[in-house]
N, C-alpha and C positions, 0 to 999 in steps of 0.2 A: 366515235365508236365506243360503245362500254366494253369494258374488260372487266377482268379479276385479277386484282392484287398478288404475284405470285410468293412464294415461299420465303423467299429472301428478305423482300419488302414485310413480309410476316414478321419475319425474328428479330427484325432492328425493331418495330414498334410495338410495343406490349401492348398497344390499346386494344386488337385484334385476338386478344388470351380467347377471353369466353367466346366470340364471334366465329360463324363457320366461314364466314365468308364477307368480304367487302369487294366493291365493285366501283369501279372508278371511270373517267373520263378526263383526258388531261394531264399534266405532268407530274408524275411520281416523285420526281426531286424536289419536290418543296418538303417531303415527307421527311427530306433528310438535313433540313432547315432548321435552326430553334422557333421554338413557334408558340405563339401568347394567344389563348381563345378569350374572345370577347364576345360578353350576350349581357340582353336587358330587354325592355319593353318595346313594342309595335309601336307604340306612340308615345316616346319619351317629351321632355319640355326642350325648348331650343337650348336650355344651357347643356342639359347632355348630350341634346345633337352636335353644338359644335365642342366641347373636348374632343368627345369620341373621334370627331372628323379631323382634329389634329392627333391626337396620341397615337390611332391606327396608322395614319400619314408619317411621323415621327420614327413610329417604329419599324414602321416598314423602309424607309428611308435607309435604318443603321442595322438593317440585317434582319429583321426579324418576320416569321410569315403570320399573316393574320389567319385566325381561325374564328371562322361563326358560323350562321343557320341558315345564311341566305333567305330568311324571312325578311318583313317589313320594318319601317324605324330602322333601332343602333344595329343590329344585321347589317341589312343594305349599305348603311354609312361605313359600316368598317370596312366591307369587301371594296368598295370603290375608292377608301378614300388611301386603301392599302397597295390600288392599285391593283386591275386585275392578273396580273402576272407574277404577285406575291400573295397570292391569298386564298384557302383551304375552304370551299364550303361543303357542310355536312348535309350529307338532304334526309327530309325524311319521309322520301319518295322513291318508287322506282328512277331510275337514271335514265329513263323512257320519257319523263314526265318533268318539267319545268315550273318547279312549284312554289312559293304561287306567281300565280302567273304574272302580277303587277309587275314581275322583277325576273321577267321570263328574256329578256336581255340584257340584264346584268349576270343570268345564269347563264347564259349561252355566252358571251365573252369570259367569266370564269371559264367554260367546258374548253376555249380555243386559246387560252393564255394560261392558264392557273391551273388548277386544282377542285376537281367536285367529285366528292365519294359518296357510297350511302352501303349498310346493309340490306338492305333489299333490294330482290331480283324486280325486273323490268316489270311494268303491271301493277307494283303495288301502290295503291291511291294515296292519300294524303288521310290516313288513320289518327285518330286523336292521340291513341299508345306510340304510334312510330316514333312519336316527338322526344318521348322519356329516352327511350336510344339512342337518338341524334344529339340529343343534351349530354350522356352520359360520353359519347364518343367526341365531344368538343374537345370535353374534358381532360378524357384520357389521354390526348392529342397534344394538351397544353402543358407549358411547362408552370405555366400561371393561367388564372384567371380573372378577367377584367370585368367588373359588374357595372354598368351603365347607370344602369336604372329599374329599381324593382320593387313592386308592393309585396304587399308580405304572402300573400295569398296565390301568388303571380306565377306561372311556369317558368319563369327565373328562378326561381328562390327554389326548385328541384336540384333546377345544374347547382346552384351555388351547395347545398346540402349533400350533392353527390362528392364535391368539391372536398369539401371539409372533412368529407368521410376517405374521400381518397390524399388526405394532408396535402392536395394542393394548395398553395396558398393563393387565397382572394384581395382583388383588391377593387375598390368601389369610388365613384365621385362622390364625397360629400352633398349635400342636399339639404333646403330649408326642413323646418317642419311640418309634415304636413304633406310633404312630397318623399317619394320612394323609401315608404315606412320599411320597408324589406329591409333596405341596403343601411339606412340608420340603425336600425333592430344592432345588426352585425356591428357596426363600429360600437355601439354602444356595449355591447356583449363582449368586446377585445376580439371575433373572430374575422375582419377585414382590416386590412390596412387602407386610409383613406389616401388618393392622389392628392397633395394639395400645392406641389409643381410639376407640370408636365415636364418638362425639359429634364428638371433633375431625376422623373421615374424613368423616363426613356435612355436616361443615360447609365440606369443601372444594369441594364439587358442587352444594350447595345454591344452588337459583337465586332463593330465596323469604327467605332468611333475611340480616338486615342485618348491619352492621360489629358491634352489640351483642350479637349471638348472639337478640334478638327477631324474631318474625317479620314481614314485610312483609304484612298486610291483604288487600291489592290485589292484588300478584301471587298470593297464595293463592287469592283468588278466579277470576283468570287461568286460574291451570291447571287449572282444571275448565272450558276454552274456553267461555265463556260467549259468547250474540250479540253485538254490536257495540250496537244501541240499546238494549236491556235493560241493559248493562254502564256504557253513558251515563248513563244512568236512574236509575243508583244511587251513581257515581263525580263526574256530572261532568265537569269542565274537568281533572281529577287522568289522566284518561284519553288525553287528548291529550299531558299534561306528561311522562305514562309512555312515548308513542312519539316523541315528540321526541327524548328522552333515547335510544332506542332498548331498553330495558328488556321491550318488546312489540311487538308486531306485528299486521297484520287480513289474512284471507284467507278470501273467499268472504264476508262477511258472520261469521267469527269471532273471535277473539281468540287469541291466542298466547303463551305468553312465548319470549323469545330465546332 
């Protein structure tokens, strides 16, 4: 069922300032997750398919929600590889419409696990302009932005420029020559930071994982927002120690990490 976003959900996330309205399907608590949006090309080369399919995997793993376009290529790859029960897609369609359709069941397991929002009311088609919006709201969405794969010319290289202008910081896979003139443009200019370990990027965002490089238990089980007495039920006095510390958070009867 589509809804509207209500007021609440409004005030925590500034990406909705200029917007009258957003409209959703799906669960609203990922919104209060840290969240890394990732975009790049419909038909990237395989070596961006498989980072992306681990880094998305990775981060989503140690807390974090994935955000993208639910388009084709590194889209698709990061909603799935994020897991559909951790991951935001932005449409830039009526929430009537499952677009496109190649990936019309990777959107409908977002809509019943995860997360699919859009600015537009039901009806509206798959307009060439919607796209600048849904880019622009990736963004605003992220706390970073991950660049796949981009020619310079490319509706990537918009979100990434909205990016820069909103001081999010970018960051991009390295690439031969020759390949995703976009995304080298930026290293070469000092305005991206290039991935060149995954392990070690993921471990600088990760909200789940300790000084050891092990993961923390507890918050793992957090960020699948569990109830508050069911979470007692199983944690404990560990539960109070964690929001003392500030490590978590409770809202409405849920659970949160910071």
């Amino acid at each position: 069922m589509i809804k509207k976003l209500d007021s609440n959900i409004y005030n925590e996330n500034e990406f909705i300032n200029n917007l009258d309205s957003i409209y959703y399907i799906g669960n609203t608590n990922l919104l209060h997750r840290p969240k890394i949006g990732i975009v790049g090309s419909r038909h990237p080369n395989d070596y961006a398919k498989q980072l992306i399919g681990q880094i998305s995997n990775k981060l989503s793993n140690t807390g974090i929600c994935i955000v993208s376009g639910g388009a084709m290529g590194i889209d698709a790859i990061s909603h799935k590889n994020a897991g559909t029960t951790n991951t935001i897609m932005v449409a830039g369609t009526g929430l009537d419409k499952r677009y496109p359709k190649i990936n019309s069941q990777l959107i409908e397991d977002i809509e019943n696990n995860g997360l699919v929002i859009s600015q537009f009311e039901a009806g509206m088609p798959s307009l060439p302009r919607n796209f600048a919006i849904r880019n622009k709201i990736i963004v605003e969405l992220s706390k970073i932005l991950i660049v796949a794969y981009a020619d310079k010319n490319s509706g990537t290289m918009r979100s990434i420029n909205y990016a820069l202008k909103n001081d999010t910081d970018v960051y991009v896979l390295p690439h031969r020559l020759g390949q995703s003139d976009g995304t080298n443009d930026l290293l070469q200019r000092g305005l991206a930071t290039a991935i060149y370990d995954v392990d070690k990027f993921v471990s600088k965002f990760s909200k789940i994982q300790k000084d050891d490089g092990t993961i923390d238990g507890l918050l793992q089980y957090c960020q699948t927002n569990p109830v508050y007495d069911e979470a007692i039920s199983q944690y404990g006095a560990k539960i109070f120690e964690y929001e003392l510390q500030g490590k978590i958070y409770v809202k409405n009867g849920i659970i949160n990490i910071q």
